[in-house]
Each structure stands twice: as C-alpha cells, then as structure tokens.
C-alpha positions in Angstrom: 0.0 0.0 0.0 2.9 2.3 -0.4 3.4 4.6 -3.5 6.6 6.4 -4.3 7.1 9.1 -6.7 9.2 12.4 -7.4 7.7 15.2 -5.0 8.6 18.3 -3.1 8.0 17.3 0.4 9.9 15.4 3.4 10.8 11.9 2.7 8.7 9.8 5.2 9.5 7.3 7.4 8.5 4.1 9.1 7.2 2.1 5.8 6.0 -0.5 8.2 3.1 1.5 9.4 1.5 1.0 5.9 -0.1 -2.1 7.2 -1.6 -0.4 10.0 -5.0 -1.0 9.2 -4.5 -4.8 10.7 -3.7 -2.9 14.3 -6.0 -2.2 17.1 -5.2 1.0 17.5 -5.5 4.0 15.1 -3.9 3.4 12.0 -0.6 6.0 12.0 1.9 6.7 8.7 4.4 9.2 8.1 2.4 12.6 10.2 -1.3 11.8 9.4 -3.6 8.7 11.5 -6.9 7.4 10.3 -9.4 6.2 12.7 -11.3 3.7 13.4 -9.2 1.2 11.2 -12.0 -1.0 10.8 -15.7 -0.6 10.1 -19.1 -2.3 10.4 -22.1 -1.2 9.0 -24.9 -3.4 10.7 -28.9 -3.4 10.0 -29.6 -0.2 12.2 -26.7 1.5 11.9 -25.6 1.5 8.0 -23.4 4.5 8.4 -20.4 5.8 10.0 -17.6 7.7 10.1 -13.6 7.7 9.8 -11.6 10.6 11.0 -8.1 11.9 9.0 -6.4 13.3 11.4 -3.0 15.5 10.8 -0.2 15.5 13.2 1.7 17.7 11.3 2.9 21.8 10.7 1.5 22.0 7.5 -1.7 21.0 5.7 -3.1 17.6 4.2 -4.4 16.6 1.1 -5.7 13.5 0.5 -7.6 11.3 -1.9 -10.5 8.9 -0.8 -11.8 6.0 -2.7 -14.2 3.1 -2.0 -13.0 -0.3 -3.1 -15.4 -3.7 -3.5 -13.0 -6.3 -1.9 -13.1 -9.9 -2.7 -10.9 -12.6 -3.1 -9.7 -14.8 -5.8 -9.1 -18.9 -5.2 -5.3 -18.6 -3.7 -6.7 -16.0 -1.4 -5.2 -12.6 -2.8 -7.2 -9.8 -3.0 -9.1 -8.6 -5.4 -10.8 -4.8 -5.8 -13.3 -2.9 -8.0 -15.2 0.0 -8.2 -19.2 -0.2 -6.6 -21.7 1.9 -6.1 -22.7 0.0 -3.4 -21.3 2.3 -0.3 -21.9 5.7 -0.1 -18.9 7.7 0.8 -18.0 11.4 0.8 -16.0 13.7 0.8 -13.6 12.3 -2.4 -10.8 14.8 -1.8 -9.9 17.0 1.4 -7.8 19.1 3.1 -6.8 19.0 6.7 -4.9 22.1 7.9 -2.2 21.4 10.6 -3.3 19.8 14.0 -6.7 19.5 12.0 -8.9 16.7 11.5 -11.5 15.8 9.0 -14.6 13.1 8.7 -15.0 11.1 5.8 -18.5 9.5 6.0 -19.4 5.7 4.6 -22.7 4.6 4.7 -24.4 1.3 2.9 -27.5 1.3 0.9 -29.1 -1.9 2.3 -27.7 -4.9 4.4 -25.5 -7.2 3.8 -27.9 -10.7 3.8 -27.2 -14.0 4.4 -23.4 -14.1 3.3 -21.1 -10.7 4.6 -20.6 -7.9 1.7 -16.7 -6.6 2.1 -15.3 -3.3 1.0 -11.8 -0.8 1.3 -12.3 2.8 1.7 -8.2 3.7 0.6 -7.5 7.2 2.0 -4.5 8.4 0.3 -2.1 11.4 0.9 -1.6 13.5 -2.2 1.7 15.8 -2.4 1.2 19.9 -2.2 2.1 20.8 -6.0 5.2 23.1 -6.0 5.8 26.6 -6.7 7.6 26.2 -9.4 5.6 23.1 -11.4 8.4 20.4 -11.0 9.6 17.8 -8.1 12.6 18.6 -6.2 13.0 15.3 -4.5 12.0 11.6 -4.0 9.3 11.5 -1.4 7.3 8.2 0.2 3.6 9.0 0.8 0.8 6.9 2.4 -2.2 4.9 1.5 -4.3 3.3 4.4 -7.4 0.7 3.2 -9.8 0.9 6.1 -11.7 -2.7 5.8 -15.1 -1.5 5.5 -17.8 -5.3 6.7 -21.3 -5.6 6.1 -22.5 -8.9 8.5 -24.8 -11.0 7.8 -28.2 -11.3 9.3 -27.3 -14.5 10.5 -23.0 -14.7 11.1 -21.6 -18.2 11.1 -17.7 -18.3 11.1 -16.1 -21.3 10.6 -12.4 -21.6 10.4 -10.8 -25.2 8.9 -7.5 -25.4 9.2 -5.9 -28.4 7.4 -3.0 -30.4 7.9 0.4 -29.5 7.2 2.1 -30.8 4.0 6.1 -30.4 3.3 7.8 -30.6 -0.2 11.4 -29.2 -1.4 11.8 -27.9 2.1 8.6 -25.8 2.3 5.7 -26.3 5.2 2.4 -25.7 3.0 -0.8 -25.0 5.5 -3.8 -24.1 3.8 -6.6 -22.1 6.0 -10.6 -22.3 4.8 -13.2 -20.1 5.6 -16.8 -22.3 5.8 -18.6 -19.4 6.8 -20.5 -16.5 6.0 -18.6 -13.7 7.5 -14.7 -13.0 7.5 -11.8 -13.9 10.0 -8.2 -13.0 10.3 -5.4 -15.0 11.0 -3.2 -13.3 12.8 0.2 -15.4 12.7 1.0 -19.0 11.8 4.3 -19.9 13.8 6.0 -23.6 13.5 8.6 -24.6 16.1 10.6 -27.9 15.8 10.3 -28.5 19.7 14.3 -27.3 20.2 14.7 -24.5 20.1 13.7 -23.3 16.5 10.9 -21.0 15.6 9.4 -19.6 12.3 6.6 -16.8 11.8 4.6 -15.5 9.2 1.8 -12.8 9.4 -1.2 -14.0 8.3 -4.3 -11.7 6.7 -7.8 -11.5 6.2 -9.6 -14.7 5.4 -13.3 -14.3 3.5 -16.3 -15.6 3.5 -16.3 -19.1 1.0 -12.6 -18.6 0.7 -9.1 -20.0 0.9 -5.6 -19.4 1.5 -2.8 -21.5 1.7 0.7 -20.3 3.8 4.3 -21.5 3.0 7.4 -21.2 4.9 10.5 -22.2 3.7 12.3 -24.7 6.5 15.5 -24.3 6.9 17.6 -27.8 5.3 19.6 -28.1 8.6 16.5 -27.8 10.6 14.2 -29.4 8.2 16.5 -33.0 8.1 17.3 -33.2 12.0 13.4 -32.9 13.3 11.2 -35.5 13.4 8.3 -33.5 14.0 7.2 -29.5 13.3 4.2 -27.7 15.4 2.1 -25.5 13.5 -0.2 -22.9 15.1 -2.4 -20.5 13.4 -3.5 -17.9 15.9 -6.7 -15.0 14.7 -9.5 -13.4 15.9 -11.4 -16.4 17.0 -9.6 -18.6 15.5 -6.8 -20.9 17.0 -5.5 -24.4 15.9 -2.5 -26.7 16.6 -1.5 -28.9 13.8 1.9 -31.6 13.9 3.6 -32.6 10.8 6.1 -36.1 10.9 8.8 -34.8 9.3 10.1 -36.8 5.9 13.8 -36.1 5.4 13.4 -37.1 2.1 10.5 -34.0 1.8 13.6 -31.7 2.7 15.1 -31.6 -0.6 
C-alpha cells in the first residue's frame, strides 16, 4: 500500500506503518492517523464515520476512494469500483493539527453471506511553486476494511493439515462461513529451540488461503516433528507434521 514518486515534500518514514490498518489502535503513517481502522455497518446503523487526522505543521491533502473487496481462489485480494457504499468527501484538506470526517454509509444490508469493501484514504503531495519535483518523497495509503454482517454470522475456520515438499511447510486455512476472519500469525517450532513466523491476513467468506514457509535444510532433516499454530480473531488451531527427510530436498 505504499506509493513512491518524485515530489517536493519530506521523505517519510516508518514504511512498516502501511499495514496499520490490521492494528487495534488508530492506524498511523508518516504525520497523518486514520481512525477507526475498521468498520461495520450493521442493520440499524448502516453509516459511519472515519476521522483523517493531521499531526503535522503543514496542511493535508488526500484522496478517498471506496473499493469492493473480494478474493480470488489462492486467497489474494481482489478490488473494484461499486456503487454499493456511499462515501464522501472524495478529496480534502486538513490544515495542521486539524482533523476531517470522511462519511461511509451502505445502501441496504448485507444478507445471508457478509458484503466486504476498502475505503483507501491516500495522501496526495502539495504541488510546488515552481511546477516540478525537487526530491523523492514516500507518501501513504491506508485501506480501512469496511464489513457488512450477515443477518445470520456463522464463522467457521478449517484449518488443514500441514504438507512439506522441497523444504517448504504448506498449510492451507478455509473459511466455511458467512462472515470473514483473520489469521493473525501461523508460527512452527521444531520443539528445540527453533521458531518460524509469518503474518497471516484476512480470510473471507467461502474462501481459501494457503501459507508457506521455507524450513531451513539443517532444521528441516534433524526434526522429526514440526508444530504448526495458526493464531486470529477467533480462531486458534494446533497442527503436527512427521517430518520426511526425504521431503527436505
């Protein structure tokens, strides 16, 4: 979620703070937060709000556009345009130590099966005196998930068993329900000492996703066995995998 391109103003920092919109907290990159960094839009309350808030001397631009979210069959994401969310305003300024609301609302409930969406709020650069870019500058894009639930949620998280070929632990993580979960992490230990983790992302409804790591040779031939956990938001399971050395190659 990070663009770079020629522009006039400081370079940014802390890259890492793209993927804020996973966090808890208020979602904070470069000198601008957006919050809350998640939405729901239930039956009753079908609109909200999202506040741009600037922490720094001088004044913010930004962009906002609403994105349908889906996914395709290996589980990456997929967006496009819909009409389906109400959102305004579509550009703004926030003067310094300002803050500004961007309002979402939907037009009708989601159903039986959870409707998903991004709302990508994206800082623009100040055009320069002179019409041309002094310097190479880092600016920010944050896509605040945007749920619709079902009338009815049902999660169910299935969480197969681990597979290993050429060295690499394959896990693959279904969602059975109506509504979306997140895997948080998915961490394999050999039970001595080593330890592996990946982040893990969004899983939606009817979906799939399957995680690899790449074991190390030394590690992968000496253990006989590998733990797998996949820890989320409701969703926890502990898988073992016997360990062929002849899988390690």
């Amino acid at each position: 979620m990070m663009s770079i391109r020629p522009a006039s103003r400081r370079l940014a920092h802390a890259a890492g703070l793209l993927l804020a919109a996973c966090a808890a907290g208020p979602a904070i990159a470069s000198d601008f937060s957006v919050s809350p960094v998640r939405v729901e839009l239930r039956q009753g309350a079908l609109s909200e709000t999202i506040t741009v808030m600037n922490h720094a001397a001088g004044r913010l631009r930004v962009s906002v556009k609403l994105m349908e979210w889906t996914q395709d069959e290996q589980g990456n994401d997929i967006y496009k345009e819909s009409g389906d969310i109400v959102y305004f305003p579509r550009q703004l300024e926030v003067e310094a130590e300002g803050r500004r609301l961007v309002r979402v609302g939907a037009k009708a409930p989601a159903g039986t099966t959870e409707r998903t969406y991004r709302v990508f709020i994206e800082e623009q650069p100040e055009p320069s005196a002179d019409g041309r870019n002094a310097q190479i500058a880092v600016y920010f894009r944050f896509g605040v998930p945007i749920f619709l639930p079902p009338a009815v949620p049902r999660m169910q998280a299935d969480v197969g068993e681990p597979s290993m070929d050429k060295g690499k632990l394959s896990l693959q993580v279904r969602n059975g329900g109506n509504q979306h979960f997140r895997v948080i992490r998915l961490v394999v230990d050999d039970g001595a000492g080593h330890q592996q983790e990946i982040a893990g992302w969004y899983s939606l409804a009817g979906t799939q996703k399957t995680y690899t790591l790449d074991i190390p040779a030394d590690v992968c031939r000496r253990a006989k066995t590998l733990n797998v956990t996949v820890e989320g938001e409701g969703v926890r399971a502990d898988r073992k995998l016997d360990v062929d050395p002849a899988r390690c190659l």
